[in-house]
ROMI-179838 format. One record per residue (C-alpha): residue in three letters; x, y, z. Coordinates in steps of 0.001 Angstrom, whole numbers, plus 524288, in hexadecimal, padded with zeros to 5 digits. Each point is the difference from the previous one (the first is absolute). Layout:
// ROMI-179838
ALAXYZ/...
END
This chain:
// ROMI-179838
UNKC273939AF5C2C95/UNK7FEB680F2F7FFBC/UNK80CC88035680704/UNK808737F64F7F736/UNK7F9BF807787F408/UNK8004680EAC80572/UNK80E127FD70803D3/UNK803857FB2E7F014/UNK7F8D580CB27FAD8/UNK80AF980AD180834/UNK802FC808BC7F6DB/UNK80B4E809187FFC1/UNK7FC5980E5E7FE85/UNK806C4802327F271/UNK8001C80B677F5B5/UNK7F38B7FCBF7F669/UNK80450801727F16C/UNK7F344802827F9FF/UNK7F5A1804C7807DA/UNK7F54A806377F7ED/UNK7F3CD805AA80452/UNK7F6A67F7C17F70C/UNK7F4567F76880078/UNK800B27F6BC80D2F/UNK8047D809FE80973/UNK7F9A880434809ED/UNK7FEC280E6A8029D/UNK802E6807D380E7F/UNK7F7E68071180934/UNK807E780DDB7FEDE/UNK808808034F80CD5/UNK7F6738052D80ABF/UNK8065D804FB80CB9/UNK7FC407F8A880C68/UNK804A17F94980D3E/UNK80D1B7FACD7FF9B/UNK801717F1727FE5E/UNK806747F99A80C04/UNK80D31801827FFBF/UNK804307F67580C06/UNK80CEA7F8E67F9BF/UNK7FD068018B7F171/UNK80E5E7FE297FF51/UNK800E47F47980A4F/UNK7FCBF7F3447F605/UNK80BC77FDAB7F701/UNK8020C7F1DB7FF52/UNK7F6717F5AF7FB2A/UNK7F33380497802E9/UNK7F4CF7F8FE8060F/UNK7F9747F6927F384/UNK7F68C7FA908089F/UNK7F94A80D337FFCA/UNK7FD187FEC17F0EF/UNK8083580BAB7FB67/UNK80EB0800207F9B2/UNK8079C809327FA32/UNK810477FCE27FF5E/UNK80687809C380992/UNK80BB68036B7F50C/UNK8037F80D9B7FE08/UNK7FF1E808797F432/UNK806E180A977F96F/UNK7F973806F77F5F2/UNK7FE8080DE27F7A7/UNK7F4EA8090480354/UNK7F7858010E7F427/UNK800C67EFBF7FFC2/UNK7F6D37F50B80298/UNK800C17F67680B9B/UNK7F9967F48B800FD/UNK7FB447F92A80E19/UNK7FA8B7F5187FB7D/UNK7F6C87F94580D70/UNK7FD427F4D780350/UNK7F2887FC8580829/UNK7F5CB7F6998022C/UNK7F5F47FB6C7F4B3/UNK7F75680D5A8001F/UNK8090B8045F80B51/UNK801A1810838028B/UNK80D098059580637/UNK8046A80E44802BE/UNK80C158045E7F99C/UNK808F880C9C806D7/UNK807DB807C77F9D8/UNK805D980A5A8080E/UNK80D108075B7FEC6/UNK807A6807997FF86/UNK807218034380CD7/UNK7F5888059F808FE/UNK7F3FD7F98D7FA01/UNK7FDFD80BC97F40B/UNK7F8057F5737F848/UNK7F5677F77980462/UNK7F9057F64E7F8B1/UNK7F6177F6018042C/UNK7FA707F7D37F497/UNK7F6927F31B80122/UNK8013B7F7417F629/UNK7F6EF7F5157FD2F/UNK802C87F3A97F90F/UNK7F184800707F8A8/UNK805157F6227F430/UNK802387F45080B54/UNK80C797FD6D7FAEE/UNK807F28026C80D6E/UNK808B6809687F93E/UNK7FFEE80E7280009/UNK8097D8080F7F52B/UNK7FF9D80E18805DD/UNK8090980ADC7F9D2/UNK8021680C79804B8/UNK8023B809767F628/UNK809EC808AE8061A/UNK7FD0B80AF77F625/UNK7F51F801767FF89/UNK7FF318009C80F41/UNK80BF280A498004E/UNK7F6F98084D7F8DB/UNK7F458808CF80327/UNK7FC7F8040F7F482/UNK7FF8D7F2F27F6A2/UNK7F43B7F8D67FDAC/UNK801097F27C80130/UNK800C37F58F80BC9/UNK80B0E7FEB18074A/UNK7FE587F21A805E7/UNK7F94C7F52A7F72C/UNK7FD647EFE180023/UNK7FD2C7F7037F61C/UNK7F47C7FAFD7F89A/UNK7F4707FE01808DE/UNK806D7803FF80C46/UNK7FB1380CB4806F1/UNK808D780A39807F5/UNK7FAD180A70807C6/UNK809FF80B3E80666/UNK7F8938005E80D6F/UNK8083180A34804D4/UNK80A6480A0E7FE0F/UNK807EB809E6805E1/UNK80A27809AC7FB03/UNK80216803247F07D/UNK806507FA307F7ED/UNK809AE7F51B7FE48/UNK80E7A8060B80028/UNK80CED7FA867FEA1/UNK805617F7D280D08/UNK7FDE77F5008065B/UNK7F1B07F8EA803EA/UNK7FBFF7F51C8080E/UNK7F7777F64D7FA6F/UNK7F6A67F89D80AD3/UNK7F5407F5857FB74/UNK7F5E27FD3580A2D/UNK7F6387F3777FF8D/UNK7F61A803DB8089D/UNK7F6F280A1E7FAFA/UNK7F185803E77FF82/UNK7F879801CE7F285/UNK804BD80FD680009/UNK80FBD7FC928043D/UNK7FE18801CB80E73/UNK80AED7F78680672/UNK7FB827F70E80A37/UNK80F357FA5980456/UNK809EB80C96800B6/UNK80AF77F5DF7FC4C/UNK8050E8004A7F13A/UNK800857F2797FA30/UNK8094D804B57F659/UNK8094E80C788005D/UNK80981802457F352/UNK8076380C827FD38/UNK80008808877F2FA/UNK809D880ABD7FBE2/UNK7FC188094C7F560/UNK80AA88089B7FA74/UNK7FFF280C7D7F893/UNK800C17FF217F03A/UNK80B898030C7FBD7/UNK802E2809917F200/UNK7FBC57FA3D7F4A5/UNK80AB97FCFC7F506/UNK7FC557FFBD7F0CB/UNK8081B7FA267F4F5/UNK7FB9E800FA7F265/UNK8010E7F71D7F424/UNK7FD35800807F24C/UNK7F9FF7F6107F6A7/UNK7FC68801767F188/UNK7F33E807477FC5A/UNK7F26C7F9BF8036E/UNK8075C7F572807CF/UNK7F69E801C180AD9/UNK7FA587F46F7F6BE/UNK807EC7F65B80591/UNK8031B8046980D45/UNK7F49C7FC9080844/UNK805DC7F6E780A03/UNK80C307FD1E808D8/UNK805F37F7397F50D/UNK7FE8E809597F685/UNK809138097F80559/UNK809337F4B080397/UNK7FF5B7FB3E7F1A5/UNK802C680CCA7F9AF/UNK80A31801928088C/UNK8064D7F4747FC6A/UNK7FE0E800C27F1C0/UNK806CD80EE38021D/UNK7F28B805C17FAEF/UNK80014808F380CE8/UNK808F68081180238/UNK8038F80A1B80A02/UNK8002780EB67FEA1/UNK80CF880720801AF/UNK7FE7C80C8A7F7F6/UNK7F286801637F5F4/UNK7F3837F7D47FC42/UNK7FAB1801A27F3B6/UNK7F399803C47FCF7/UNK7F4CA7F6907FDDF/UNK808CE7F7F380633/UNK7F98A7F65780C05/UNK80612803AB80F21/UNK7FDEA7F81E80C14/UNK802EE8083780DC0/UNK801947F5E580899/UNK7FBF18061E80C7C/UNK803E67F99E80D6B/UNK7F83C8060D8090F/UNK7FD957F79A80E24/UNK7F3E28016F807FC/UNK7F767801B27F309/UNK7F9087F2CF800A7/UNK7F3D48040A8084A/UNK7FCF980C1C7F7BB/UNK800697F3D07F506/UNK7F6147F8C78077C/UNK7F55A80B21801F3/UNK800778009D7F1FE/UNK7F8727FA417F4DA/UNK800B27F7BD7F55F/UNK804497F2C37FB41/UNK80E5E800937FE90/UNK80CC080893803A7/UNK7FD4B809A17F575/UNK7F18480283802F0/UNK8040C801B2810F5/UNK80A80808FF7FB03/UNK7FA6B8089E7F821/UNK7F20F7FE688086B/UNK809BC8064280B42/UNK805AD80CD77F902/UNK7F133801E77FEE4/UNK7FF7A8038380DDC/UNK800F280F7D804AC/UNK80DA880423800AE/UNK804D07F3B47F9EA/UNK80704800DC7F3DB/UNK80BE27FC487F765/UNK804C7809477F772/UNK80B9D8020F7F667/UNK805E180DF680021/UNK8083F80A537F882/UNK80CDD8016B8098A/UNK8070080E217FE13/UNK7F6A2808F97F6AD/UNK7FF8380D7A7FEB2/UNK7F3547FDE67FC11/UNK7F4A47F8AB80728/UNK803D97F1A07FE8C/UNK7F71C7F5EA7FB39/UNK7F99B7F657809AC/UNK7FA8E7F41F7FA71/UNK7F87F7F77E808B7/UNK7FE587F2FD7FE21/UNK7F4DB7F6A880177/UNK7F6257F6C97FC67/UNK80110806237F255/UNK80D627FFED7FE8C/UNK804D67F7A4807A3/UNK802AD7F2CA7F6F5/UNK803377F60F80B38/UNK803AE800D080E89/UNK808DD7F308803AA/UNK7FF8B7FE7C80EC6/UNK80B807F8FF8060D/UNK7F9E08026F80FBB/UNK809EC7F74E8056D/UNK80A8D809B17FB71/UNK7F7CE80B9B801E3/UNK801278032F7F2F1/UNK7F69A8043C7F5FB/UNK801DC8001A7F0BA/UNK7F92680A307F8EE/UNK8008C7FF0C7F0C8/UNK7FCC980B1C7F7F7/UNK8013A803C87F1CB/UNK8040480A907FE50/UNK7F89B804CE7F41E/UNK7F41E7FBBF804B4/UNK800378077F80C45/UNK8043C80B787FB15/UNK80DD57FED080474/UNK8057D807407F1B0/UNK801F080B777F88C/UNK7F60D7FB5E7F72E/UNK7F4867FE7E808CE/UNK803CC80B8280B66/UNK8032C80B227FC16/UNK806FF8044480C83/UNK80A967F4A37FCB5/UNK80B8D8025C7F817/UNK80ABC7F8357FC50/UNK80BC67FD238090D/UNK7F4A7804D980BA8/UNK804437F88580BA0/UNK7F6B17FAB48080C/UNK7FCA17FB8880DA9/UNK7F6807F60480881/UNK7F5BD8040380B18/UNK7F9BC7F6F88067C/UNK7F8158037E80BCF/UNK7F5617F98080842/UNK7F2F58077B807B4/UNK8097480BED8000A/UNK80F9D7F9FE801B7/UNK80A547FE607F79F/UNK8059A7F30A7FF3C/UNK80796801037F31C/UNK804D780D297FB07/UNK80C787FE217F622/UNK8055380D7A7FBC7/UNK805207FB4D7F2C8/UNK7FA487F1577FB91/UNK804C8800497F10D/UNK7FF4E80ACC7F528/UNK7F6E57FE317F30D/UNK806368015B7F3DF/UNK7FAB27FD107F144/UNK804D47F0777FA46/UNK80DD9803607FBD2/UNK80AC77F6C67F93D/UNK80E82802C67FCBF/UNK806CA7F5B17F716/UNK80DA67FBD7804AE/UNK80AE77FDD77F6AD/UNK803B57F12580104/UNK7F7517FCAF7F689/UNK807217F5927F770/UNK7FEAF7F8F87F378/UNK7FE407EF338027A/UNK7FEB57F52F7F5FC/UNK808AC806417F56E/UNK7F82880E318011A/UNK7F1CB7F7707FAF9/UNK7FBB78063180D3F/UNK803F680C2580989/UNK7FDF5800C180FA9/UNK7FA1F80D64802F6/UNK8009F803B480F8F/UNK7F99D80AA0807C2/UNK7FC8E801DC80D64/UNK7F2F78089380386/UNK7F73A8031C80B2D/UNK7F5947F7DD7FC98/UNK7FB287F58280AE0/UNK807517F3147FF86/UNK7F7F27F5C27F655/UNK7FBC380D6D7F887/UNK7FF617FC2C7F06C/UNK806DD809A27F494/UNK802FF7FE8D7F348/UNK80C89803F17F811/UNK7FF1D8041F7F17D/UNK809A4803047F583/UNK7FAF0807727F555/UNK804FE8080E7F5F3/UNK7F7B580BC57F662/UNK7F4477FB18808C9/UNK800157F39F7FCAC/UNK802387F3B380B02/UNK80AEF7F8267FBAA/UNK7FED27F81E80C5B/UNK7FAAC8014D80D2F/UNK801217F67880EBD/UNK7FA017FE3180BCD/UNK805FF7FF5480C0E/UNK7FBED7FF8F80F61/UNK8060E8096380952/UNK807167F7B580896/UNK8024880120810E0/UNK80B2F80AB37FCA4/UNK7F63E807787F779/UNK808757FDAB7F45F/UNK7FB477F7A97F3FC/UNK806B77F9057F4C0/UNK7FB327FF847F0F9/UNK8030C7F8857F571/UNK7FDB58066E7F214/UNK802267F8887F3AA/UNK80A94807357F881/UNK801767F6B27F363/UNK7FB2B8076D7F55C/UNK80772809F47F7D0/UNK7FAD180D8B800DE/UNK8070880C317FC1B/UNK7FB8580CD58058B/UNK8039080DCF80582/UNK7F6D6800A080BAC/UNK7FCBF7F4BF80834/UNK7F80B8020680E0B/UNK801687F58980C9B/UNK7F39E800EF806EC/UNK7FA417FBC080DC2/UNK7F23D7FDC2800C2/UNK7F86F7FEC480DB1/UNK7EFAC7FB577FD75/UNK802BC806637F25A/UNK8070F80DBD80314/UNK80BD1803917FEB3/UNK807588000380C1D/UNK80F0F803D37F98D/UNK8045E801CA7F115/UNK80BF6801087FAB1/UNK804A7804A97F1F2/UNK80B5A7FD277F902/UNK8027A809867F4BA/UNK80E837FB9A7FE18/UNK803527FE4D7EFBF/UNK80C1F7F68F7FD03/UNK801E77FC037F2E5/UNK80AAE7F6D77FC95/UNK801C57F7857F37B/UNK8005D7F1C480561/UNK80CCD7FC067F5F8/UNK80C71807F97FD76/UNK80B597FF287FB59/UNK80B7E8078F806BC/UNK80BAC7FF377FBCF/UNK8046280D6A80219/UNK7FBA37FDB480E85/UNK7F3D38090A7FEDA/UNK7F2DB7FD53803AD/UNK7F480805B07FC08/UNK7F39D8043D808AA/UNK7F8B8807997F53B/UNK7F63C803FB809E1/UNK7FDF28042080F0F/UNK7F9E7809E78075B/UNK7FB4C7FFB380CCB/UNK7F49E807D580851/UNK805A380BEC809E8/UNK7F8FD7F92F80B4D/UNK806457F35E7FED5/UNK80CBD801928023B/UNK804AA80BFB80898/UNK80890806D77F5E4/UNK8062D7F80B7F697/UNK801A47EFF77FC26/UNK808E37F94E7F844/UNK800F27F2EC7F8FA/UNK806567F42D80399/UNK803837F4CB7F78A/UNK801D87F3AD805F0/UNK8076F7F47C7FE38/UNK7FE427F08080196/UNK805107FFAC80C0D/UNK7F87280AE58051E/UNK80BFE80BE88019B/UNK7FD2B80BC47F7BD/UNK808778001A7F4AB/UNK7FAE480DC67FA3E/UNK7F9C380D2780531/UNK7FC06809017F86F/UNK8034980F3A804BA/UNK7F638808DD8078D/UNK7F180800827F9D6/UNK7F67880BCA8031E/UNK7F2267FDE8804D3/UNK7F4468041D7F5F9/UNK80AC67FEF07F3A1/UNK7FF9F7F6B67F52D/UNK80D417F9F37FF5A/UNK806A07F91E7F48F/UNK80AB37F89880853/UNK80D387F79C7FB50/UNK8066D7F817809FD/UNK80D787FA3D7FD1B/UNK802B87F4218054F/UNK80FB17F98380076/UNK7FEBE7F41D7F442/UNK80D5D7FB42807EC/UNK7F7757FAD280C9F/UNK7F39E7F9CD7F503/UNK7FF477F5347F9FD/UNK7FCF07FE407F15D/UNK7F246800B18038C/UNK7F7CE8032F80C7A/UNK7F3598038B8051E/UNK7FFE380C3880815/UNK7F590807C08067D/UNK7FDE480DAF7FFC5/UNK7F92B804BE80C94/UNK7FBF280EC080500/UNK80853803F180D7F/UNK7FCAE80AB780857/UNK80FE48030280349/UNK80CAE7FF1F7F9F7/UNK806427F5A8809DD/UNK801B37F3C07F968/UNK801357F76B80D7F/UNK7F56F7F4AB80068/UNK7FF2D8019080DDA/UNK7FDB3810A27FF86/UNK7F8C68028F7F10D/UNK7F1C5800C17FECC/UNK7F9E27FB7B7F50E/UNK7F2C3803987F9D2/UNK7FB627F25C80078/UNK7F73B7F7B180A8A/UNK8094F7F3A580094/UNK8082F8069D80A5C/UNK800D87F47B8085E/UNK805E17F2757FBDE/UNK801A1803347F3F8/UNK80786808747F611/UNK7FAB180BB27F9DE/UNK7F5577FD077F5A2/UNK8009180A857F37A/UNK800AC7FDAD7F0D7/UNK807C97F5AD7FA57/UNK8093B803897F772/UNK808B17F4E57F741/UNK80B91803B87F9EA/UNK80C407FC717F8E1/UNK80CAE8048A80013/UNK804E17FB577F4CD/UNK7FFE3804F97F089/UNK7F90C7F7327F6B8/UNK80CBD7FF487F877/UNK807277F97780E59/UNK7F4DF7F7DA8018B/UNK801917F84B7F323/UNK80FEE800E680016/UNK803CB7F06E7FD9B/UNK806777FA6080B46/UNK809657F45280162/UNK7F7727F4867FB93/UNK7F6A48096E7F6A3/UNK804157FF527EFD5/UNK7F54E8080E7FCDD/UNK7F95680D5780476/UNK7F4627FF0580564/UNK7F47F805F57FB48/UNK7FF0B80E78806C7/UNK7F5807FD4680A65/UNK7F385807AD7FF65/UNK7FD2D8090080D64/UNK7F6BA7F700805F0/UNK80BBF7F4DE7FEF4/UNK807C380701806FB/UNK7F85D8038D80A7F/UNK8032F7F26280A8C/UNK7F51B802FF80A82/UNK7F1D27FFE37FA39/UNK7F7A380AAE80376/UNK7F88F7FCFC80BEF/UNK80C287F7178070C/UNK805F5804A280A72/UNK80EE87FB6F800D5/UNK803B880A3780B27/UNK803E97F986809DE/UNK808EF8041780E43/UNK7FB60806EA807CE/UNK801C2804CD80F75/UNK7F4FC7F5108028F/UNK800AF7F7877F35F/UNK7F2AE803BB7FA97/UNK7FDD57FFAD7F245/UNK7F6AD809647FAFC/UNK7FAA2800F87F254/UNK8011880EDF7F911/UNK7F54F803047F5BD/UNK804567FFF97F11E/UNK7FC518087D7F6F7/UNK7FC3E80D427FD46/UNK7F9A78079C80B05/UNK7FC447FC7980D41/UNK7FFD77F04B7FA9E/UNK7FA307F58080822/UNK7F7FD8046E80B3C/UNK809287FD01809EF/UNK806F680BD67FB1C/UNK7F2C38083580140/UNK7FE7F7FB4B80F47/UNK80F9C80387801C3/UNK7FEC580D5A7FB8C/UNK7F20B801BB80783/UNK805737FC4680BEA/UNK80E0C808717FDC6/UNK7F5E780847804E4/UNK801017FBB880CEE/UNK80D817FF09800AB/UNK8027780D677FAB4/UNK7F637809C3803D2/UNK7FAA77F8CE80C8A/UNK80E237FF1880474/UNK8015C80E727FF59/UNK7F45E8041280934/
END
């Protein structure tokens, strides 16, 4: 019955994923030189092995990293002992002869050899281990340590109590190849401040990468924003398993602990002495171990480890800088430039646009905030909110805000705002005055703009005014306008091409051209959409014309009253034709008008004085 149970229990020798040094496993005798272990045909046994002597272990070969963790897992007799070899490479450098002892009666022996800690002279920390009431004893060694190359792996049945072989035949011979770590690579990605909250496990990252809330770095990260170097380093997993603690956090950081172990983040290209920030079991949020990849992920707020201007002193904005990570003395990782630190930043982009008849405007703006970062947009004017939104930075770092723009406000000054956890991350003013009375009569052709003057660092030298027709053409300009001046401004306009009555709107431009596809208007609905500005409604007509008696009419009608005459009620847009087809509502009104005005001017901003940098 023993053969047919041995023979089920083989085991292939196979890279162990989690080997820790913990409660349950046995400790070594440390390497003491003496006589060579016979070496008669160590190499000779390569097929099936012998199971009636009571030991197994699967001949297969492996190919592993030094710095990994191989398991041989043995199979003997109930309370059986057998001899493991491990010699190699080439002309017999490295000898080890270890007895293991199956002390739990199970018939089943899980021995790992460490190949880290045995390439090493100076680590503490066994380099060959068995499970949980098993025992292992290195009866003897020869050479130093373990190097990269090839080793034969002989298992032996017959042995005494202190691993003297009685038979000088193998009953099991396998093969293992250890290769030299390669370079380490890093990438970096950014998540939203004190994320490290949520990202704890494997499906964490994979969730916030699917929702876009992680995002990769190509330029900047802000600060107080959360990073994850993902560091895949191979032959790292038996420094893990020397190390300890109770999960892959606690083994990493437990291991830059150790001397001349350390992972740091670095100024790259100072004049002065760059700041080195190491990181550990203090600063260190989470470490996410994917060991089948040979890849660690190391999260780390920023803030919190000191990774700003704000909390080191030896960091300034737009620093760039690097990773180090080295172990007992080498350097696996060392990236010369790994992402720059900047301050949270936002620019607003000008295809903002009015929707649902102008109730409500569309403010966009990209930043450098993490993906899933939160800000806030606010509209105010004389330091009072007139409406603020939230919005969530999306996977392109750019967000989308919808303020409410119903409600009639005239002013002079009005301020668009970004907010980031409560500061201001971008402002912009609007200090553009148009006046325009919202009913005229012209029939000498002339229009009236009583009132408009316009800031010196808005436009770049002078602006004129545009008046704009149902269909969306310009059907008046006024003449050349001078930053910094007041101007009292008439605009004739050609009654032939009007109707009795219309409703026009009078918008800012920053050049004379009058083609849709080339003129810039001071305005944010840039973008499907004609220009929003103040609504004018006129008539061409005398009073004395309009109450003439036509054809089928006896008597004059009364003479109507200004109000009458006026066809488009103030607050309807009846504009309509444009290069997309999208009607857009002007304010009425004195002044700036409805807020969607306010947020058109702001963000002329943006398409004036941010196009000119």
């Amino acid at each position: 019955m023993v053969p047919q149970r041995l023979a089920l229990l083989t085991c292939s020798v196979v890279l162990l994923a989690t080997v820790t040094a913990g409660p349950g496993m046995a400790t070594v005798d440390s390497d003491t030189d003496v006589d060579d272990p016979p070496t008669k045909n160590l190499c000779s046994v390569a097929g099936d092995g012998d199971t009636e002597r009571g030991v197994g272990v699967e001949d297969a070969q492996t190919n592993e990293t030094l710095g990994d963790v191989v398991e041989l897992p043995v199979s003997v007799a109930e309370n059986g002992t057998a001899t493991v070899h491990v010699t190699g490479p080439g002309d017999l450098e490295y000898r080890r002869q270890v007895t293991v002892t199956d002390t739990s009666g199970d018939g089943e022996i899980r021995l790992s050899l460490n190949t880290f800690a045995a390439s090493r002279a100076n680590w503490t920390g066994p380099a060959y281990t068995v499970g949980a009431n098993d025992t292992v004893t290195v009866t003897r060694s020869v050479g130093d340590q373990l190097t990269a190359g090839r080793y034969d792996i002989s298992v032996y049945a017959n042995t005494t109590a202190n691993g003297t072989v009685t038979d000088g035949e193998p009953t099991y011979a396998t093969e293992m190849a250890l290769a030299e770590p390669t370079d380490g690579r890093l990438s970096v990605a950014v998540a939203r401040s004190n994320a490290s909250d949520t990202l704890d496990t494997r499906q964490d990252l994979e969730r916030a990468r699917a929702r876009g809330q992680l995002g990769t770095v190509t330029d900047s990260v802000a600060t107080g924003d959360t990073v994850v170097l993902s560091l895949r380093v191979d032959g790292l997993e038996g420094v893990l398993a020397t190390a300890q603690g109770a999960n892959d956090t606690a083994r990493f950081s437990g291991m830059l602990a150790r001397t001349n172990t350390s992972l740091r983040i670095e100024g790259r290209g100072f004049c002065r002495p760059p700041p080195k920030i190491s990181l550990n079991e203090d600063t260190i949020d989470a470490v996410i171990a994917d060991t089948r990849n040979d890849t660690f992920h190391v999260v780390v707020n920023t803030a919190g480890a000191g990774v700003t201007p704000a909390t080191n002193d030896r960091i300034d904005e737009g620093d760039e800088l690097g990773v180090m990570f080295t172990i007992d003395g080498e350097t696996r990782v060392d990236v010369e430039e790994a992402f720059e630190i900047d301050g949270p930043e936002a620019e607003l982009l000008t295809d903002a646009r009015a929707t649902h008849d102008s109730d409500t405007a569309t403010v966009r703006g990209e930043t450098n905030l993490a993906p899933g970062s939160d800000v806030v947009v606010r509209l105010a004017a004389d330091g009072t909110t007139l409406s603020s939104a939230s919005a969530t930075v999306g996977p392109e770092r750019q967000f989308d805000a919808t303020l409410a723009v119903g409600a009639a406000r005239r002013t002079d000054s009005t301020t668009l705002t970004v907010l980031h956890n409560g500061t201001a991350i971008e402002t912009i003013s609007d200090r553009t005055v148009l006046s325009v009375p919202s009913n005229q009569s012209i029939t000498d052709g002339t229009l009236e703009v009583p009132s408009f003057w316009h800031p010196d660092d808005i436009y770049p030298f002078n602006a004129y005014i545009h008046v704009i027709g149902p269909d969306g053409s310009v059907v008046g300009r006024s003449g050349r306008l001078h930053e910094g001046e007041f101007h009292n401004v008439t605009i004739s306009l050609s009654i032939s091409e009007l109707g009795p009555s219309e409703s026009l709107v009078v918008v800012p431009a920053e050049d004379e051209s009058i083609d849709p596809e080339s003129v810039s208007y001071d305005n944010a609905f840039l973008i499907d959409g004609p220009p929003a500005g103040m609504r004018v409604n006129i008539t061409t007509v005398s009073a004395d014309e309009a109450s003439a008696p036509n054809e089928t009419t006896t008597e004059p009608s009364a003479t109507p009253s200004e109000e009458e005459t006026s066809t488009v009620p103030s607050g309807t847009d009846t504009r309509t034709g444009t290069a997309t087809g999208t009607e857009t509502t002007a304010a009425d009104g004195a002044g700036f008008g409805v807020l969607a005005t306010l947020v058109a001017g702001l963000l002329a901003l943006v398409a004036g004085t941010r196009r000119r940098r």
